[in-house]
C-alpha positions in Angstrom: 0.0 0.0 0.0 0.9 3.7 -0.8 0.3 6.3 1.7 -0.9 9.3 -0.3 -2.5 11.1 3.1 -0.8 11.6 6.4 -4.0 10.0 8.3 -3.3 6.6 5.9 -0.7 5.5 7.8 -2.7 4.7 10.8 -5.4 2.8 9.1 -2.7 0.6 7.2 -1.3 0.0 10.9 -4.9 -1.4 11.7 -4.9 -3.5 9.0 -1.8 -5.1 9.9 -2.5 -5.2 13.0 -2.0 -9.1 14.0 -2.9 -9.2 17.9 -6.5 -8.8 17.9 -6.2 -7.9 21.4 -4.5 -4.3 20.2 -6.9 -3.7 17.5 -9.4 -1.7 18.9 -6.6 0.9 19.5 -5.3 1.1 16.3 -8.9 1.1 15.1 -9.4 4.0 16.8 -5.9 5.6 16.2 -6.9 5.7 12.3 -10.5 7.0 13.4 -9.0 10.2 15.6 -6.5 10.8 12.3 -9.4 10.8 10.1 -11.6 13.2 12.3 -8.8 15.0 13.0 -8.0 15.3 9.3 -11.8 16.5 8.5 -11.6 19.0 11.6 -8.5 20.8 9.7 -10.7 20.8 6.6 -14.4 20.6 6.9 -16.0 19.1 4.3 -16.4 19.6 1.5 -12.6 18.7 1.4 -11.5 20.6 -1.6 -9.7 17.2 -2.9 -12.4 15.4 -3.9 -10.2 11.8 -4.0 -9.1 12.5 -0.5 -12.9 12.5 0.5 -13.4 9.1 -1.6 -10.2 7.6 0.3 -11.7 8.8 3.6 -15.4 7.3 3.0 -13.7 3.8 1.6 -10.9 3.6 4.7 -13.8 4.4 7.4 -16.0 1.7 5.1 -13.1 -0.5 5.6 -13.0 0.0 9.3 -16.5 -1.1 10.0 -15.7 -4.4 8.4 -12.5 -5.1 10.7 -14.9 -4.3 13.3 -17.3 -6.4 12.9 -15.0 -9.1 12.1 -13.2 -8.3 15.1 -16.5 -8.4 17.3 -17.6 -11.7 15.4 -13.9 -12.9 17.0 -14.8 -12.0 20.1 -18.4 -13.4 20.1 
């Protein structure tokens, strides 16, 4: 994976996140980065493929979620 966004990094740290155990934090690392990110620039975010990234990573982050909590159940 590329990083073409500062706030990236932290959701590609989720993802390869291996202990399950430490997910939820780095879940909610890359969350904070991308609230963080839309706080500096409210939307609309005058890069319009920044805003796609941002929907598809936080799209991507309720899936590890629920896989996570489907672990856990």
């Amino acid at each position: 994976m590329s990083v073409a966004y500062a706030w990236q990094k932290y959701y590609e740290e989720a993802v390869r996140q291996t202990d399950f155990r430490k997910l939820p934090d780095y879940i909610a690392r890359a969350e904070q980065a991308i609230e963080l990110r839309l706080s500096d620039s409210p939307p609309p975010l005058t890069d319009s493929a920044e805003l796609e990234a941002i929907g598809k990573t936080l799209a991507a982050l309720a899936v590890l979620k629920a896989q996570m909590n489907a672990l856990r159940a």
